[in-house]
Backbone as CSV, one residue per row, in Angstrom:
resi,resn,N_x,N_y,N_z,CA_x,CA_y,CA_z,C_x,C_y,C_z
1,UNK,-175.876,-13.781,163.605,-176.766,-14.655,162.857,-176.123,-14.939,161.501
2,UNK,-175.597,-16.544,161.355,-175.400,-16.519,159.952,-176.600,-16.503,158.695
3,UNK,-176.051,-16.151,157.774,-176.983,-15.823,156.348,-178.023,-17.064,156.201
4,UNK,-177.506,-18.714,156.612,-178.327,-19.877,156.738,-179.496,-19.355,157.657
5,UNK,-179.301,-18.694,158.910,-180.061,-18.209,159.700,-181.520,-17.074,159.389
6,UNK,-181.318,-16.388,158.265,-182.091,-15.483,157.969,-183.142,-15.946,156.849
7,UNK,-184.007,-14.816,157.416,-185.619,-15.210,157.170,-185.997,-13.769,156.140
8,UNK,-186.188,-14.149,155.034,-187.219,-12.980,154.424,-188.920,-12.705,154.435
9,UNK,-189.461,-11.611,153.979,-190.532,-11.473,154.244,-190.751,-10.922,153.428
10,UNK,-192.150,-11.231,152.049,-192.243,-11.032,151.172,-193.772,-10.205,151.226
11,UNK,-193.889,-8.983,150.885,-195.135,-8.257,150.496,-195.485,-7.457,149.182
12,UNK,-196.932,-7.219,148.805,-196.818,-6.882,147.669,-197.798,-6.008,147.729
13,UNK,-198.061,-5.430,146.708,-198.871,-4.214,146.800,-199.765,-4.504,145.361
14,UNK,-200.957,-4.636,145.092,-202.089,-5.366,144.075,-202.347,-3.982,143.604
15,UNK,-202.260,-2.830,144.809,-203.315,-1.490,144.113,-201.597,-0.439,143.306
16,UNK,-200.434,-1.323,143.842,-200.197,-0.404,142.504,-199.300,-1.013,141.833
17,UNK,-199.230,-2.486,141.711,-198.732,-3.594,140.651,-199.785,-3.298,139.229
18,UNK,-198.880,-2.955,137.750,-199.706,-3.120,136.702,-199.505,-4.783,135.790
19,UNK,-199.757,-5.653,136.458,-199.479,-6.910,135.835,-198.611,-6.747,134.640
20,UNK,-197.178,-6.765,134.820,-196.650,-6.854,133.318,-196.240,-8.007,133.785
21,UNK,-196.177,-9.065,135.168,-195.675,-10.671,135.015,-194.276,-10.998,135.397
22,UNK,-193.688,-10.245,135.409,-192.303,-10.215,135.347,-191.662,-11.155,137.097
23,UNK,-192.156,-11.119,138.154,-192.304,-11.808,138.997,-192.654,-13.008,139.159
24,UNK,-193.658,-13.337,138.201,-194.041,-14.697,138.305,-193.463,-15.631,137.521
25,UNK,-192.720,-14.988,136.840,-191.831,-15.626,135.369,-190.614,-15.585,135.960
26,UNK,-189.982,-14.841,136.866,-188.735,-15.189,137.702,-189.412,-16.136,138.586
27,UNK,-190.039,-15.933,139.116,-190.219,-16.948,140.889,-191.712,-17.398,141.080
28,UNK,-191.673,-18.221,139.809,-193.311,-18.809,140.068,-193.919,-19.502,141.355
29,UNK,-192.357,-20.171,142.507,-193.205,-20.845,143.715,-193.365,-19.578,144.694
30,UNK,-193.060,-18.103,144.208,-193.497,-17.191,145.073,-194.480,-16.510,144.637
31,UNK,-194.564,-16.102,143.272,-195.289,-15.271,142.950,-196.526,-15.944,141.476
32,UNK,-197.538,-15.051,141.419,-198.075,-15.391,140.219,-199.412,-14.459,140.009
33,UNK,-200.426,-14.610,139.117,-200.800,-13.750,138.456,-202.001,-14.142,138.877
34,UNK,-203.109,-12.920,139.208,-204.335,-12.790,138.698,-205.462,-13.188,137.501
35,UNK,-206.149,-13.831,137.196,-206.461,-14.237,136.103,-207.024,-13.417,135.000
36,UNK,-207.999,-12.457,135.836,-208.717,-11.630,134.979,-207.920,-10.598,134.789
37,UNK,-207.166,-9.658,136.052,-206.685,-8.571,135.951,-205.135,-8.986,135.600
38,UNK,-204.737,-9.783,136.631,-203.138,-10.113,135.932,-202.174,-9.275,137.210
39,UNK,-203.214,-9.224,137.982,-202.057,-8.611,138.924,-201.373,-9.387,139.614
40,UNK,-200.266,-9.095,140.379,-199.902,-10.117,141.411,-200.692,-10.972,142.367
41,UNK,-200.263,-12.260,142.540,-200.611,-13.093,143.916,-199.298,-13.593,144.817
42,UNK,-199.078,-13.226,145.689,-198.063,-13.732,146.561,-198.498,-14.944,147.006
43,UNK,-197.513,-15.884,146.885,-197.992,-17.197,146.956,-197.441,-17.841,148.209
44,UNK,-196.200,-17.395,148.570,-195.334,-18.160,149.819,-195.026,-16.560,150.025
45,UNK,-195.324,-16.285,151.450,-194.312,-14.471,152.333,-193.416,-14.661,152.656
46,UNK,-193.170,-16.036,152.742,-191.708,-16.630,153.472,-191.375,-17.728,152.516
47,UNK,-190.588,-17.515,151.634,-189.929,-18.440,150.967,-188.450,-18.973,151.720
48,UNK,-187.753,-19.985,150.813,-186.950,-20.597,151.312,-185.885,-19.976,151.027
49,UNK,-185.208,-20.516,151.630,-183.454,-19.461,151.633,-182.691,-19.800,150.210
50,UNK,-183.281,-20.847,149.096,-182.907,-20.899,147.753,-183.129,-20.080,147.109
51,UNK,-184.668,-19.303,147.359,-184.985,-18.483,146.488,-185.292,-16.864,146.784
52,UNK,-184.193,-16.549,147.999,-183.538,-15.354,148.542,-183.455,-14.806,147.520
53,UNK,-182.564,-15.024,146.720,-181.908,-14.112,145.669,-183.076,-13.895,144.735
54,UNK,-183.748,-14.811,143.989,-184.564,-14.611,143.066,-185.840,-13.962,143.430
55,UNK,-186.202,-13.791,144.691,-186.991,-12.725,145.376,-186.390,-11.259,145.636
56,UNK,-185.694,-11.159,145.762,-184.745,-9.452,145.971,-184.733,-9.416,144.469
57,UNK,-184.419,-10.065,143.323,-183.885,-9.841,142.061,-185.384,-9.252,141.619
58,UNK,-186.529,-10.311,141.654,-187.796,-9.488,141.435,-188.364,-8.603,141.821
59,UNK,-188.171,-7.885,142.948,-188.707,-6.806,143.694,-187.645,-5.696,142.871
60,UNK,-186.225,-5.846,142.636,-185.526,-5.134,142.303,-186.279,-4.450,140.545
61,UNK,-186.748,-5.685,139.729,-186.818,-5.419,138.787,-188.130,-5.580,138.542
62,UNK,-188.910,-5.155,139.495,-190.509,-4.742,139.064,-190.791,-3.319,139.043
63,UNK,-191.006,-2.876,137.793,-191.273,-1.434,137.181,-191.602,-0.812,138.018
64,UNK,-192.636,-1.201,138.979,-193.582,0.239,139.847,-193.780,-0.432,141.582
65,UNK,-192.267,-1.382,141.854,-191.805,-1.465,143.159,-192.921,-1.790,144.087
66,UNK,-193.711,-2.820,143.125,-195.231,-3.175,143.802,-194.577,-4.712,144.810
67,UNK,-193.060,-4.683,144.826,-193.022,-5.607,145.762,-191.947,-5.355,146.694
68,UNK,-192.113,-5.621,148.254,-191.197,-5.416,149.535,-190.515,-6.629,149.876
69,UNK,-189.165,-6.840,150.140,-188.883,-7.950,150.822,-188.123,-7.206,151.995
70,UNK,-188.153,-7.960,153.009,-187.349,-7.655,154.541,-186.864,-8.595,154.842
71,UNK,-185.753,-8.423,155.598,-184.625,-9.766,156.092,-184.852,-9.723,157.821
72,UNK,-185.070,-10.989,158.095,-184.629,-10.765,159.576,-183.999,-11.644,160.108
């Protein structure tokens, strides 16, 4: 399977994301915020193969790993 070929899968976890934002400010057509609390909203589970990287980069660099991506 080439890399054009592969599919990610984006999940998140609300009960132990502390809204510091940092996701939605990298990858706003994936991610974004809660209004009152500020926690995450996953917006697309399957984003596009542009924004591969900037989905692994946010999961990488969210404090308390309140987000999963999987490749298939």
């Amino acid at each position: 399977m080439s890399r054009k070929d592969q599919f990610v899968h984006v999940s998140t976890s609300v009960e132990t994301c502390v809204g510091c934002g940092q996701c939605a400010l990298a990858v706003p057509e994936v991610f974004d915020q809660e209004q009152s609390e500020g926690t995450v909203v996953l917006l697309d589970p399957s984003p596009p193969e542009d924004l591969h990287q900037a989905v692994h980069q946010a999961a990488t660099n969210c404090p308390v790993e309140a987000i999963s991506v999987s490749e298939s």
